[in-house]
C-alpha positions as CSV (number, residue, x, y, z in Angstrom):
1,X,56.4,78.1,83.6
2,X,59.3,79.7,82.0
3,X,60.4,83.3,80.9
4,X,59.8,84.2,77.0
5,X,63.0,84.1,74.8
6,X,62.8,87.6,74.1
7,X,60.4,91.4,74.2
8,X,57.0,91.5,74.4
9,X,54.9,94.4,73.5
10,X,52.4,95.2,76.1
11,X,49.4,97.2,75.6
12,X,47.3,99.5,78.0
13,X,43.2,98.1,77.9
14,X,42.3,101.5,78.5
15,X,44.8,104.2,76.9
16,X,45.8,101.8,74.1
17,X,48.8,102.7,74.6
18,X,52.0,100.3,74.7
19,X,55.4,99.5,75.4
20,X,58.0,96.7,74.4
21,X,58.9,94.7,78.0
22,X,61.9,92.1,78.6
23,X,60.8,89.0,80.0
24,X,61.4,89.8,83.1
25,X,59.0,92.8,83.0
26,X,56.3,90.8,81.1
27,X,56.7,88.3,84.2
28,X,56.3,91.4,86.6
29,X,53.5,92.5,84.8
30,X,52.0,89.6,84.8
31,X,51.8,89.4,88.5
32,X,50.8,92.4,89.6
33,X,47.6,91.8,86.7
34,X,47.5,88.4,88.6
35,X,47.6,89.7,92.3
36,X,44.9,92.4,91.3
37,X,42.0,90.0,89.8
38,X,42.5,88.1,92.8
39,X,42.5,90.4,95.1
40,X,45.8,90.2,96.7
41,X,46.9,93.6,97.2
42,X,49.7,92.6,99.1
43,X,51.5,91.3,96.4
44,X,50.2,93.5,94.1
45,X,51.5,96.6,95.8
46,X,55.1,94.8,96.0
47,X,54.9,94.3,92.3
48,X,54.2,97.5,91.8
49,X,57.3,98.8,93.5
50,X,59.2,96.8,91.8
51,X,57.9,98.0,88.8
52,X,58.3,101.3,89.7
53,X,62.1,101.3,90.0
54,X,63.0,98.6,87.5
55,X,60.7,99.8,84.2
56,X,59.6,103.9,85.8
57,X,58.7,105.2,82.0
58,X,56.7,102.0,81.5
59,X,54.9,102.0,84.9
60,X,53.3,104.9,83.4
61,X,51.9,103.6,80.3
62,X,50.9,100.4,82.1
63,X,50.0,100.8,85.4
64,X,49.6,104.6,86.4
């Protein structure tokens, strides 16, 4: 797998809100989306605090 070439505009399923994400963030996202169908909350939780400090104003469209 490799990292988009550039933003990505990533949209809440339940506010319908969005936000414009690197690739790196689109990655992150990805993961934590990832951990949390499958039920690994371990990871998830470590994604999500990464999250936290890298994209804050985005966590909270996204995630919060």
């Amino acid at each position: 797998l490799a990292l988009g070439d550039g933003p990505e505009v990533i949209t809440n399923p339940f506010s319908g809100r969005s936000v414009k994400l690197d690739p790196v963030g689109v990655a992150l996202y990805d993961v934590i989306k990832g951990a949390e169908a499958l039920g690994d909350y371990k990871t998830m939780r470590l994604g999500l605090d990464i999250f936290i400090q890298e994209y804050p104003e985005e966590y909270y469209v996204l995630l919060d």
